[in-house]
C-alpha positions as CSV (number, residue, x, y, z in Angstrom):
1,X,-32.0,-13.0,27.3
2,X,-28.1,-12.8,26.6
3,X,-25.5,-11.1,29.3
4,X,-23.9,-8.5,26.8
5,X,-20.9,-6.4,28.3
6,X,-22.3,-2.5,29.2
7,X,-21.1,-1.2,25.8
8,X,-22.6,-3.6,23.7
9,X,-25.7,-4.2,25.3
10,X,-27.2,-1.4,22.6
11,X,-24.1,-0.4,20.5
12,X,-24.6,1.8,17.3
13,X,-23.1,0.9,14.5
14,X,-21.4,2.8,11.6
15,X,-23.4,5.5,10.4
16,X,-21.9,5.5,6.4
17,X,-22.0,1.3,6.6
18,X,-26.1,1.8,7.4
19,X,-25.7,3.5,3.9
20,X,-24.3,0.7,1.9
21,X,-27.8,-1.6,1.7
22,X,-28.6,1.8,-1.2
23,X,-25.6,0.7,-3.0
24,X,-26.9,-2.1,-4.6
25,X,-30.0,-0.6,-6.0
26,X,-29.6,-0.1,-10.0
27,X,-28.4,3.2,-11.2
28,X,-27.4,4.9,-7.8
29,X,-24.6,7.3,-7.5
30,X,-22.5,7.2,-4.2
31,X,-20.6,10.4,-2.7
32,X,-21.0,8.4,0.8
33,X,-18.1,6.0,1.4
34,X,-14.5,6.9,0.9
35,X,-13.7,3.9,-1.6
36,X,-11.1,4.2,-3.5
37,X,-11.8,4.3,-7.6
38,X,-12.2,0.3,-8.5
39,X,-10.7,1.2,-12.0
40,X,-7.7,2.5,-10.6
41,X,-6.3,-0.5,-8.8
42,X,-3.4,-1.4,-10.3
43,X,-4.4,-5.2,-11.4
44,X,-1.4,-5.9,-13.7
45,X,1.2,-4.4,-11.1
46,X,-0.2,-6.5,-8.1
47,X,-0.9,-9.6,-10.2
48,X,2.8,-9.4,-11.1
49,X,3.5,-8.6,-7.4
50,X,1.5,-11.7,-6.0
51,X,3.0,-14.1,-8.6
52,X,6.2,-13.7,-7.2
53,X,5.4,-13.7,-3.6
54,X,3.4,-16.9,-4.5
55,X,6.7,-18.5,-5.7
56,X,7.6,-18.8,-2.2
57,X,4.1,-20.4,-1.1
58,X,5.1,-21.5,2.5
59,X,5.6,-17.5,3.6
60,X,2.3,-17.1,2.1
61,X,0.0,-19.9,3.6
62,X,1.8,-20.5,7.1
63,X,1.6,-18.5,10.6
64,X,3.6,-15.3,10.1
65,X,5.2,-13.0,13.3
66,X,2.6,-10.8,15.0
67,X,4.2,-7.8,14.2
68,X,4.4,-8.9,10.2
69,X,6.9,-10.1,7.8
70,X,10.2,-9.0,8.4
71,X,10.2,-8.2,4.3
72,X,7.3,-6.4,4.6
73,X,8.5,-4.3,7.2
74,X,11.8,-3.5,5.6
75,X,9.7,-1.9,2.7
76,X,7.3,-0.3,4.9
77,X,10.2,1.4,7.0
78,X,11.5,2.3,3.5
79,X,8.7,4.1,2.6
80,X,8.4,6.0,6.1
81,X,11.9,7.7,5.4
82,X,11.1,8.6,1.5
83,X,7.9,10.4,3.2
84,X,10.3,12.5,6.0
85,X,9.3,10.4,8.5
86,X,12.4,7.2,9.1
87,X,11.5,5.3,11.6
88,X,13.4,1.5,12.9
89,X,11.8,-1.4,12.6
90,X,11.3,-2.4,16.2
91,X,9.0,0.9,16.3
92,X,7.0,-0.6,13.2
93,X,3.7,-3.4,13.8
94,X,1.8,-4.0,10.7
95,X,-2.1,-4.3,10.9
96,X,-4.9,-5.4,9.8
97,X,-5.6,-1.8,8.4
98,X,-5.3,1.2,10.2
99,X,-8.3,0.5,12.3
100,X,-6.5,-2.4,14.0
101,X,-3.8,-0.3,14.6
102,X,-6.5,2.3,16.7
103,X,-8.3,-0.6,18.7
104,X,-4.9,-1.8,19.9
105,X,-3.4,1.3,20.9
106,X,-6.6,1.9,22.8
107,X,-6.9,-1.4,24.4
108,X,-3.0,-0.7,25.5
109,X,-3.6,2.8,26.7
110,X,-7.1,3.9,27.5
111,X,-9.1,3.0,30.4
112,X,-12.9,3.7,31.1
113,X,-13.2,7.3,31.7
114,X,-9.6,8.4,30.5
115,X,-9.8,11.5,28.6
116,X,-9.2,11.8,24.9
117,X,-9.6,14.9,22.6
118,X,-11.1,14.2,19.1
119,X,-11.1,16.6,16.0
120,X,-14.9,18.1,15.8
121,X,-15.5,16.8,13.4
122,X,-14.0,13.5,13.3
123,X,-13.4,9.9,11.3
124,X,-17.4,8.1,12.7
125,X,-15.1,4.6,13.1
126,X,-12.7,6.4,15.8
127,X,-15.6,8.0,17.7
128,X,-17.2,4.4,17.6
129,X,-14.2,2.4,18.9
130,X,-13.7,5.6,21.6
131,X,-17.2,4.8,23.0
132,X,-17.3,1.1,22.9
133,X,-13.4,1.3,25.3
134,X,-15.7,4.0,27.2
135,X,-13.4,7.1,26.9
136,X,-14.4,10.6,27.5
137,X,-14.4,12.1,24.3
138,X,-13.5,15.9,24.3
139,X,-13.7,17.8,21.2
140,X,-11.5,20.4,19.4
141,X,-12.7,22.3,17.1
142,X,-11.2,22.4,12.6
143,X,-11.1,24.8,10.2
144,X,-9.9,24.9,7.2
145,X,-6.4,24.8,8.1
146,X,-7.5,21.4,10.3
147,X,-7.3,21.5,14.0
148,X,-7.5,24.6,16.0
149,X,-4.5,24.0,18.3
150,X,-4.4,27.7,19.5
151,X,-8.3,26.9,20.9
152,X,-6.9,23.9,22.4
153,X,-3.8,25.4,24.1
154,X,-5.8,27.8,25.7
155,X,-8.3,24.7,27.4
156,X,-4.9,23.3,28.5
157,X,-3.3,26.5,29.6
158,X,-6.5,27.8,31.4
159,X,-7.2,24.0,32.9
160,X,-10.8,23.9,30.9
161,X,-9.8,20.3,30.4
162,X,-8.2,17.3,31.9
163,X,-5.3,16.5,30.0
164,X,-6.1,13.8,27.8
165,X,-4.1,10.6,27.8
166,X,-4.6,11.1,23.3
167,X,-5.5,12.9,20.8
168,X,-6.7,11.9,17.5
169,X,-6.2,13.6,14.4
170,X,-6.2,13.3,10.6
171,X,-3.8,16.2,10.1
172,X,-3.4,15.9,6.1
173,X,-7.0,15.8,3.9
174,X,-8.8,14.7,7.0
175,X,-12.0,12.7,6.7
176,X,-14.3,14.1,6.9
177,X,-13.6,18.2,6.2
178,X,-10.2,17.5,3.2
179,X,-8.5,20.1,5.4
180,X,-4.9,19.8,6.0
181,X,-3.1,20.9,9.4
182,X,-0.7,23.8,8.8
183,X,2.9,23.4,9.3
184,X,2.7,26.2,12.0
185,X,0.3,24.3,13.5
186,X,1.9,20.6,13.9
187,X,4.7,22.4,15.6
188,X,2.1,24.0,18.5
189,X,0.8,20.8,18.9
190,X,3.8,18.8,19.3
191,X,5.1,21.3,22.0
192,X,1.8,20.7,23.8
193,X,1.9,17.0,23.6
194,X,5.7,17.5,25.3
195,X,4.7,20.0,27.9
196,X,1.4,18.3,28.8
197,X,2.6,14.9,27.8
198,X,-0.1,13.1,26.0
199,X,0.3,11.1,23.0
200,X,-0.3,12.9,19.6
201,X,-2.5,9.6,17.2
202,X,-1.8,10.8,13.7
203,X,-3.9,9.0,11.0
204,X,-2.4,9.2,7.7
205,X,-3.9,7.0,5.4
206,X,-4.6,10.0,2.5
207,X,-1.2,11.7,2.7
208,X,0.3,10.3,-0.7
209,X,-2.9,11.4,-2.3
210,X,-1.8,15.2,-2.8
211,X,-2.8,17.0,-6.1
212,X,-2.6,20.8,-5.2
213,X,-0.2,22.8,-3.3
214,X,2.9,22.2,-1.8
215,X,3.3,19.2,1.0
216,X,3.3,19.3,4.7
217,X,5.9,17.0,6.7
218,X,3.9,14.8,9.0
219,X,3.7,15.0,12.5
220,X,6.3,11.9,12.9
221,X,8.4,13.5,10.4
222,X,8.2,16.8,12.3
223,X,9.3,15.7,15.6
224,X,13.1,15.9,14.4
225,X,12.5,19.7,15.1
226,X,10.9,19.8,18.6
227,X,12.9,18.5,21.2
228,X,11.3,15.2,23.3
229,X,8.1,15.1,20.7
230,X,9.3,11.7,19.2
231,X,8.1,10.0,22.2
232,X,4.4,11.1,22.3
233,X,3.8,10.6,18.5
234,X,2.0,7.2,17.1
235,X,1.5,7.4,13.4
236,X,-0.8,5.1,11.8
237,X,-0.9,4.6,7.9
238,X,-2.4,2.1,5.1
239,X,-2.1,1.0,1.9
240,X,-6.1,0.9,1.5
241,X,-6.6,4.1,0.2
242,X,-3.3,4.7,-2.2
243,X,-3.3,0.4,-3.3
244,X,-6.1,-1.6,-2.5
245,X,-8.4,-1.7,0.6
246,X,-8.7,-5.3,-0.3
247,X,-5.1,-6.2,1.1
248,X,-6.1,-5.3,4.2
249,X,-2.5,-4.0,4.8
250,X,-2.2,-0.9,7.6
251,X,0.7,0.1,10.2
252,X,1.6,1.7,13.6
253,X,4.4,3.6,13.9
254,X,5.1,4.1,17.9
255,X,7.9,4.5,20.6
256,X,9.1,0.9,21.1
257,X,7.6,0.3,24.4
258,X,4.1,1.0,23.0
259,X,4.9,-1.1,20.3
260,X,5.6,-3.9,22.2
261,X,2.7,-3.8,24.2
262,X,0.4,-3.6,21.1
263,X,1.8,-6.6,19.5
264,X,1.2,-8.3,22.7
265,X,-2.7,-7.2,22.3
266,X,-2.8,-8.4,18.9
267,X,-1.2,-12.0,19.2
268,X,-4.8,-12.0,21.2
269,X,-6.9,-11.1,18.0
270,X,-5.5,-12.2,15.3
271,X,-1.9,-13.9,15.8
272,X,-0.8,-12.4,12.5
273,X,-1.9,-10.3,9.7
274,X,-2.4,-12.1,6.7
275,X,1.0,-13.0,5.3
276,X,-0.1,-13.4,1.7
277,X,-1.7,-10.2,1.4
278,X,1.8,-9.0,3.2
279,X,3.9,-10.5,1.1
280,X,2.3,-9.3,-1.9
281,X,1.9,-5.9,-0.9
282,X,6.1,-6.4,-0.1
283,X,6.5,-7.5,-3.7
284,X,4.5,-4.6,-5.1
285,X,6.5,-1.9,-2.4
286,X,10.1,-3.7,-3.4
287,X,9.3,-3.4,-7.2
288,X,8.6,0.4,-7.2
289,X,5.2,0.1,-8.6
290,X,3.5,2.2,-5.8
291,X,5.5,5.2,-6.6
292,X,5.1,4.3,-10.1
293,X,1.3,4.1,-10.0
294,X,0.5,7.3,-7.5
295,X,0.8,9.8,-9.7
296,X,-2.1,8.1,-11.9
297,X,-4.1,8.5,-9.0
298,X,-3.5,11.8,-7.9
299,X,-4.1,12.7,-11.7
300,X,-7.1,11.3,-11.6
301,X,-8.7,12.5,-8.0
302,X,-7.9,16.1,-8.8
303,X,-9.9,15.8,-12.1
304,X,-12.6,14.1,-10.2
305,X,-12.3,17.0,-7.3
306,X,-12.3,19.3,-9.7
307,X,-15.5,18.1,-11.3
308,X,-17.1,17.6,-8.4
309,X,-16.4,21.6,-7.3
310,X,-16.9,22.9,-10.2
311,X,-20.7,20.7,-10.2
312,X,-21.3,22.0,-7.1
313,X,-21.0,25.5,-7.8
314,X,-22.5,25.8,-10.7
315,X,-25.7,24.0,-9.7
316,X,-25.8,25.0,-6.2
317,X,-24.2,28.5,-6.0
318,X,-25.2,30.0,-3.0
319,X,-27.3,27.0,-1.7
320,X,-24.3,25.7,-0.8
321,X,-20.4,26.2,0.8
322,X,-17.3,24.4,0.9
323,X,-13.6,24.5,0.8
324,X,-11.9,22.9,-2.3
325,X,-9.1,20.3,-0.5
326,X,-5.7,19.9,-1.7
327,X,-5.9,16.3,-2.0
328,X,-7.3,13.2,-0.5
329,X,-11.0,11.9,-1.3
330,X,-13.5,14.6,0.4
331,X,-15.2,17.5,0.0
332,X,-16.8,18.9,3.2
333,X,-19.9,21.3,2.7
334,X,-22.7,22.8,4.4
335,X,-26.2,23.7,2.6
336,X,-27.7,26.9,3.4
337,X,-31.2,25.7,4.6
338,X,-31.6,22.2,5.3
339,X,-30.4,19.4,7.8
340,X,-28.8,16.9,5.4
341,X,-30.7,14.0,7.3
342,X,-33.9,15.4,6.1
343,X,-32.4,15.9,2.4
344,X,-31.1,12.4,2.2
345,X,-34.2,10.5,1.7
346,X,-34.9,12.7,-1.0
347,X,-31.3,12.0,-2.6
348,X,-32.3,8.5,-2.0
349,X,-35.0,8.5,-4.0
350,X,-33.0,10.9,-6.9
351,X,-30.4,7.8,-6.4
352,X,-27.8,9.3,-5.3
353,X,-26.3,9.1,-1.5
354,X,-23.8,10.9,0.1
355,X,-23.0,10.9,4.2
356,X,-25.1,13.9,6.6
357,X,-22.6,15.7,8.3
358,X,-23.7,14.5,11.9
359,X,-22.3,11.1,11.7
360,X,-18.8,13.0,12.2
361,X,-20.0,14.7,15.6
362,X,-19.3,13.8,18.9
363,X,-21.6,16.3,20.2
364,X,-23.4,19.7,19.0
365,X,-23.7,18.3,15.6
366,X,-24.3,20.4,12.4
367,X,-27.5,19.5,11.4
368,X,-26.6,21.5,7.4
369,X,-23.6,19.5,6.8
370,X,-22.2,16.8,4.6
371,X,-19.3,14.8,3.0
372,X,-19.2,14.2,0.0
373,X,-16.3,11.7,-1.9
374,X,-15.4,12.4,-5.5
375,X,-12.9,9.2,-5.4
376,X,-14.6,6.4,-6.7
377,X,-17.4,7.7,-9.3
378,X,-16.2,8.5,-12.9
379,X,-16.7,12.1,-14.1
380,X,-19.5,12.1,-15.8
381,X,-21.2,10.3,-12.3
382,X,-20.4,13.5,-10.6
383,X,-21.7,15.7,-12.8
384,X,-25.0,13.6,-12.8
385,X,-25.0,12.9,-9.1
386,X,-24.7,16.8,-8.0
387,X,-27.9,17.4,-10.8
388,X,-29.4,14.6,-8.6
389,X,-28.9,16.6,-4.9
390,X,-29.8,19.5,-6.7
391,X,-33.1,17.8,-8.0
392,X,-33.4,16.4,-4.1
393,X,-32.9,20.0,-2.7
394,X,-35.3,21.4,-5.0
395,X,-37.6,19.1,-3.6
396,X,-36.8,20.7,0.1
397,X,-37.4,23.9,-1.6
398,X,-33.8,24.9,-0.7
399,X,-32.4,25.2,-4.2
400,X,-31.9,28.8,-5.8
């Protein structure tokens, strides 16, 4: 009946949003979305914080500049240099999250058919906007020391690929495996993007959320030490994950002339990013309550992460295997004898969801996969929700 464009004339949609209809039923237990813990936020700190950006109401309910409040920005490229990473503030656009940030960078530099290599496996909301702006999607393959950039050196060097005009990656606890990219590693994969020259997207919205080891410089920050790399990085980051998801506040970090082009795109979208939500996250970012509040939260998700390990291998031993992350919100695991698609009815009906692994695939999927997020239920959730799988599994006949 209607005329729909190619790519939307039968678009998929979010595999972990088809999840969310289960989260309304009483008494369930979700490991499936990567919310942030509600009882976290700090509601004190940003009521304070919007109180004052309300005194000046006109900044809050008029237009605002495309690329975001100049106040805004001045905190944000604040924060960029405490985190190794300084940047100016013509290279800075605030978003509408993160995700805004990805569909204009691909509307300014991806054509149907332009090649662009994805982590296997990868963030399900990047592989969906990678379809829908019809790019070839090439995969590298993780471990748990994140990308494998030797593997994808070779499929450069040996010409197994065409050089990709991007690639994407979550390089510190990446959704969906909590792996973190070694610092040997960034470094091989900057000096690829600057001998192959293609543009490095680095995805940071977990990066503040460290509880274990010792930190890794960014890929931005990293640049400093590899000659011509600055100009084939674009770092995107949010406050959903470390504030609220509710502000809706994200940025792009990108050479200027990027930049530029991006705000263009986005004066076609949206004209602006909310200005009251980016004036209050300025207030909150000026008053030092962000550094203030993240060590409650990485307190809190390495006691959660903790539980949930410790759940999972005590009432799943051998049933099940996974590396314990060093922050972030995920665990990444794979069961010994069953596709997680099968198993998740049965979790269903246990109440209690969590996301099969081959919504993260771009191709040659692993069927005995999962994510699970420890960030949002309390303790004692955990410990119920793994007796739950493990109820779920027995029902497979896969537990011990």
């Amino acid at each position: 009946m209607y005329a729909f464009t190619s790519v939307f004339a039968n678009p998929a949609g979010s595999p972990i949003r088809e999840l969310f209809k289960y989260l309304s039923e009483p008494g369930m237990i979700s490991f499936a979305g990567g919310y942030p813990a509600s009882d976290l936020f700090d509601v004190d700190g940003l009521a304070a914080a919007q109180a004052r950006a309300f005194a000046q109401p006109t900044r809050c309910l008029q237009y605002g500049p495309t690329d975001g409040l100049a106040e805004l920005k001045a905190q944000l490229v604040a924060l960029m240099a405490s985190r190794g990473a300084p940047c100016a503030t013509d290279e800075l656009l605030v978003t509408t999250g993160s995700q805004q940030g990805m569909d204009l960078l691909l509307r300014v530099m991806v054509a149907p058919g332009d090649v662009v290599v994805t982590e296997q496996p990868a963030y399900p909301a990047t592989l969906q906007a990678l379809r829908l702006q019809q790019a070839t999607i090439v995969t590298v393959p993780v471990d748990a020391h994140g990308l494998d950039v030797a593997h994808l050196g070779t499929l450069l060097h040996e010409g197994k690929i065409a050089v990709p005009k991007l690639l994407y990656t979550v390089p510190t606890f990446a959704n969906p495996t909590g792996a973190t990219l070694s610092r040997e590693r960034r470094i091989a994969l900057l000096k690829l993007a600057v001998e192959y020259r293609f543009i490095i997207v680095e995805d940071d919205p977990y990066g503040d959320l460290r509880f274990a080891g010792d930190a890794v410089p960014t890929l931005l920050g990293l640049t400093a030490e590899v000659p011509g790399s600055r100009d084939w990085v674009v770092h995107f980051s949010s406050l959903s994950k470390i504030v609220a998801p509710g502000l809706r506040v994200g940025w792009t970090v990108a050479p200027p002339e990027i930049a530029r082009r991006c705000v263009v795109a986005k004066q076609t979208v949206d004209l602006c990013s909310v200005p009251w939500t980016q004036a209050v996250a300025a207030e909150y970012l000026a008053d030092g309550a962000l550094a203030r509040h993240l060590p409650k939260i990485t307190e809190a998700y390495r006691r959660k992460c903790d539980a949930l390990c410790d759940a999972l291998r005590e009432t799943l031993g051998d049933a099940i295997a996974f590396h314990s992350p060093q922050g972030g919100m995920f665990v990444w695991a794979r069961l010994a004898a069953v596709k997680t698609s099968a198993l998740l009815p049965h979790a269903i009906a246990e109440k209690v969801l969590f996301v099969p692994g081959t919504a993260f695939f771009a191709e040659q999927a692993d069927e005995a996969s999962l994510r699970l997020s420890f960030a949002a239920p309390a303790i004692a959730a955990i410990e119920e929700g793994v007796a739950r799988l493990a109820r779920a599994m027995h029902a497979t006949g896969t537990t011990r």
